[in-house]
C-alpha positions in Angstrom: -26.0 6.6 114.0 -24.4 3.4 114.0 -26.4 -0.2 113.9 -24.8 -3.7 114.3 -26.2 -6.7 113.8 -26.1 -10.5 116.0 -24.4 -13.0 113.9 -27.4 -15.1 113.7 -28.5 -12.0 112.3 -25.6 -10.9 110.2 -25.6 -14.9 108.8 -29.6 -14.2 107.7 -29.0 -11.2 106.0 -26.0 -12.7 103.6 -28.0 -15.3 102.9 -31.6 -13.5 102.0 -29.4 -11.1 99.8 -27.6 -14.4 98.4 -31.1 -15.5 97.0 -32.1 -12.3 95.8 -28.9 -11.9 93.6 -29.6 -15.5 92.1 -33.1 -14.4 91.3 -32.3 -10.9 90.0 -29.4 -11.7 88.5 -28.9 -15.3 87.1 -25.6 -14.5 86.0 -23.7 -14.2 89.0 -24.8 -18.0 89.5 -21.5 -20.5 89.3 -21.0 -21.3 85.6 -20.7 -24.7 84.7 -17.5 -26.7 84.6 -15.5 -26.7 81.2 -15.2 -30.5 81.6 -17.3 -33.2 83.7 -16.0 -37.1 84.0 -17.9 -39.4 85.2 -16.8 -42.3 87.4 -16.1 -44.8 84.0 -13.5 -42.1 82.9 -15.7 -41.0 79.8 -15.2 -37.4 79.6 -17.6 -34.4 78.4 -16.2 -31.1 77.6 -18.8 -28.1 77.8 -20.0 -26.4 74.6 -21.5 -23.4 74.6 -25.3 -22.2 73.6 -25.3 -20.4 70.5 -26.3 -19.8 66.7 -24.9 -21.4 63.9 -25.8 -21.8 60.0 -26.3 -25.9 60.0 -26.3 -27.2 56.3 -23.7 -26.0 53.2 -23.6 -23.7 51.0 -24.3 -25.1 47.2 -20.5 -24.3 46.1 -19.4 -26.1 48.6 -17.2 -29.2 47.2 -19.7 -32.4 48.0 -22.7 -30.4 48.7 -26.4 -32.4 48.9 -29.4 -31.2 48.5 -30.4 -32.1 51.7 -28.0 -29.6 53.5 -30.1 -26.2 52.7 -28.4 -23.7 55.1 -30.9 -22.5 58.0 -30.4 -20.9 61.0 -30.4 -22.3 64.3 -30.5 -21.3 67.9 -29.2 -23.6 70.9 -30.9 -22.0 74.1 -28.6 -24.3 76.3 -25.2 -25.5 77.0 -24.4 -28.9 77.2 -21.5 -31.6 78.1 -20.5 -33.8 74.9 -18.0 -36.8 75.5 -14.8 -35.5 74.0 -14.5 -39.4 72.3 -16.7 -41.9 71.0 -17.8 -44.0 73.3 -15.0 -47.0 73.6 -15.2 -50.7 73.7 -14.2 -50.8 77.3 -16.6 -48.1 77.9 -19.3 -50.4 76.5 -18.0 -53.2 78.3 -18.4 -51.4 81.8 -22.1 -50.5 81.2 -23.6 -53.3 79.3 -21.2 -56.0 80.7 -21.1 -57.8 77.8 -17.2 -58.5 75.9 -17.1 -62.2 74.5 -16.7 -60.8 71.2 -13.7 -58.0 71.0 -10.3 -58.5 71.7 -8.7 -56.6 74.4 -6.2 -54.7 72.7 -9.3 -53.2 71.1 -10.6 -51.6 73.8 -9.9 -48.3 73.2 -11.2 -48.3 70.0 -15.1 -47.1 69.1 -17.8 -49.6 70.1 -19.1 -50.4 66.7 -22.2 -52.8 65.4 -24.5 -51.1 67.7 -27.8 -50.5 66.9 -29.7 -47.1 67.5 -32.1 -49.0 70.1 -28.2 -50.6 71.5 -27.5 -47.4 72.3 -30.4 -46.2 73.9 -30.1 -49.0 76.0 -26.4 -48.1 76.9 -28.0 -44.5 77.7 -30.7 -45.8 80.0 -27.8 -47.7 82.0 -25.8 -44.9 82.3 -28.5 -42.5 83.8 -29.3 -45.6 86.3 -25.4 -44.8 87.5 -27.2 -41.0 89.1 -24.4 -39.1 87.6 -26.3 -36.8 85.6 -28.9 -36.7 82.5 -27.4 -38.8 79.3 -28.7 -38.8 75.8 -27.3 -39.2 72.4 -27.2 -35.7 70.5 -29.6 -33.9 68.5 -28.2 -33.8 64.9 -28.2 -29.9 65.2 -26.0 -30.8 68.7 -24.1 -32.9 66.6 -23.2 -30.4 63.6 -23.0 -27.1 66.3 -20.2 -29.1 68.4 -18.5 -30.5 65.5 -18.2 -26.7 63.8 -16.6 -25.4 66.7 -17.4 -22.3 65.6 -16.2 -22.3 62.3 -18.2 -22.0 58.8 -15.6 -24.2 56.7 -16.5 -27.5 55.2 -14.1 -28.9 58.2 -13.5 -27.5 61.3 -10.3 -26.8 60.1 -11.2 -25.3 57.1 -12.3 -26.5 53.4 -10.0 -29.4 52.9 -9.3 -32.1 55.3 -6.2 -34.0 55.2 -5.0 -37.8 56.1 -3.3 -36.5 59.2 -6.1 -34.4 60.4 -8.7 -37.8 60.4 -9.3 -41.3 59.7 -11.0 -41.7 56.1 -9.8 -43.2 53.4 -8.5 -46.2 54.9 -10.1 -49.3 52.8 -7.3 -50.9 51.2 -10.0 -52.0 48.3 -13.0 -48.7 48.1 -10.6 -45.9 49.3 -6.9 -46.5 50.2 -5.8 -42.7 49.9 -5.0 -42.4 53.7 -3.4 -45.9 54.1 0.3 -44.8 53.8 -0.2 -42.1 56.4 -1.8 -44.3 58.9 0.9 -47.0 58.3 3.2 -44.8 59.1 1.7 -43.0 62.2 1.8 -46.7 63.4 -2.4 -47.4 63.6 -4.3 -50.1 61.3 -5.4 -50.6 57.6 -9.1 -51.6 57.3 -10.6 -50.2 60.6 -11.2 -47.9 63.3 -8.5 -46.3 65.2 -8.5 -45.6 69.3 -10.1 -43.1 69.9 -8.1 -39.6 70.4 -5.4 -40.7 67.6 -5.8 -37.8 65.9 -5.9 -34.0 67.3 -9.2 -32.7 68.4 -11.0 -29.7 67.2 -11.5 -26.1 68.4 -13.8 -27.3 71.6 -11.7 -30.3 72.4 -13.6 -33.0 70.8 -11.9 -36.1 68.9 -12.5 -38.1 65.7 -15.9 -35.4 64.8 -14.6 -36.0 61.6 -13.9 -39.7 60.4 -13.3 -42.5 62.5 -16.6 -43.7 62.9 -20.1 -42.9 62.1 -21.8 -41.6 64.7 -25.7 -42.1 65.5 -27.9 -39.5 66.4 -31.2 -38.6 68.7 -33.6 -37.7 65.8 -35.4 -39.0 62.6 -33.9 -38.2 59.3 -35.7 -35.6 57.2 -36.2 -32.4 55.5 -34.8 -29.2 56.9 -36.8 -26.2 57.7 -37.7 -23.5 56.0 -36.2 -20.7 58.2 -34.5 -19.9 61.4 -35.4 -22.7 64.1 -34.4 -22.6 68.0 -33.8 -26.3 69.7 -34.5 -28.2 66.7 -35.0 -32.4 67.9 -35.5 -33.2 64.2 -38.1 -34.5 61.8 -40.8 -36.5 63.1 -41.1 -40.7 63.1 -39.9 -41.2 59.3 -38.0 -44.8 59.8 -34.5 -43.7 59.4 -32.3 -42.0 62.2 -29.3 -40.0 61.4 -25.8 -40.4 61.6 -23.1 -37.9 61.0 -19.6 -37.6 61.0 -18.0 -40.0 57.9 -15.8 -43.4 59.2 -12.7 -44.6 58.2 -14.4 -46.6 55.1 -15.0 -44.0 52.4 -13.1 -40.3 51.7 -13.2 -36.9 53.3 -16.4 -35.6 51.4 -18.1 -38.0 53.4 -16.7 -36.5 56.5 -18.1 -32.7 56.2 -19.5 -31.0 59.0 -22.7 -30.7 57.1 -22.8 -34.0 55.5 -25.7 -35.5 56.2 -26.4 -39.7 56.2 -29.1 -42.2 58.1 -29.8 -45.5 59.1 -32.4 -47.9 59.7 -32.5 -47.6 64.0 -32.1 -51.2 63.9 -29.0 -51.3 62.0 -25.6 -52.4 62.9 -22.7 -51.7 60.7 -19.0 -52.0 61.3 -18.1 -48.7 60.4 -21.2 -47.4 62.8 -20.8 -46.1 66.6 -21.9 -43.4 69.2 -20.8 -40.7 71.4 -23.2 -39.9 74.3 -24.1 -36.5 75.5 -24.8 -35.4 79.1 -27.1 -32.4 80.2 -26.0 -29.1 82.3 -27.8 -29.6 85.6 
């Protein structure tokens, strides 16, 4: 026996068995875009949900106390700019550029507060692109890693062509001969993307700048934790990531540092993260 079906009809059936995939199986939906750029150029690459050890191991070479190895769980993907955010970046959101010159403005924003940022974030949402936020310092270390379990995401030792540390002519001048001759700047921050990105195509993760964080500061837990935000209100949010003033140890993947959320240091800026719808 043979049965066809009107078109109206046909066009009803495709799309109730449509929804019922979705709902039985969320995996068939469209996966989300390795990259998203929004309409100022900053670009977001995607990084995958996962596990990860965050913290060191004690024989690692600079390891704190403070980076006790736990496990963590990230339940959901995310976007993370691919850069810090840039001075011209800044400019285009806040408006405001009396005080850098122009051929800086592909270098890091820096002396921004935590709250400067969070005003920054609150503008970019207003643009209706998407969900913006500054990363969770488990984000943070997870995307930085790339996957690997190395001090670096390129393994134990980091090198002056790998990253911008050492370069402070008077505390740490190890690095200034090789960025002399790869044509950047003594005493500073370089543009952003000078040096080659890791594993998941994100610049300057290590060095550069420092980079501020969503949470409090404080004492890891005890065991395995899923979607960690951090401690609770303890007066001093994190930043990660080392700058351009001090030496590689500074620069781990697990090294940990904070801040007053009020401050606003030269050698301090931000990269912004935007949620999967």
């Amino acid at each position: 026996m043979h049965f066809s079906l009107k078109p109206a009809c046909r066009g009803a059936l495709v799309f109730v068995l449509a929804v019922t995939a979705a709902a039985v199986f969320p995996c068939l939906s469209r996966a989300a875009d390795p990259t998203f750029q929004n309409r100022l150029g900053m670009m977001f690459a995607l990084i995958p949900s996962g596990s990860f050890r965050m913290g060191s191991p004690v024989d690692e070479t600079g390891h704190e106390a403070d980076e006790a190895l736990h496990e963590v769980h990230l339940s959901k993907p995310f976007y993370l700019q691919t850069t810090e955010v840039t001075v011209a970046q800044w400019r285009s959101v806040m408006g405001a550029s009396w005080w850098k010159r122009d051929r800086e403005s592909l270098k890091p924003i820096t002396k921004v507060s935590w709250f400067d940022c969070e005003d920054f974030v609150k503008k970019l949402n207003a643009m209706g692109e998407g969900t913006y936020r500054l990363p969770t310092e488990a984000e943070w270390e997870y995307a930085c890693r790339a996957g690997s379990g190395t001090a670096y995401a390129w393994g134990d030792t980091l090198t002056c062509r790998q990253a911008l540390f050492g370069n402070n002519s008077i505390k740490s001048p190890e690095c200034i001969p090789t960025v002399k001759e790869i044509g950047l700047e003594p005493d500073g921050p370089a543009p952003v993307g000078s040096y080659a990105p890791n594993a998941w195509g994100l610049y300057d993760m290590h060095g550069n700048v420092w980079e501020w964080c969503l949470g409090w500061y404080g004492s890891y837990p005890g065991g395995p934790v899923t979607d960690p935000a951090g401690a609770q209100e303890a007066g001093m949010k994190v930043r990660r990531g080392g700058s351009w003033f001090k030496g590689a140890r500074m620069c781990r993947s697990a090294n940990r540092n904070f801040a007053h959320p009020a401050s606003r240091y030269r050698t301090l800026g931000f990269r912004v993260l935007r949620e999967v719808d």
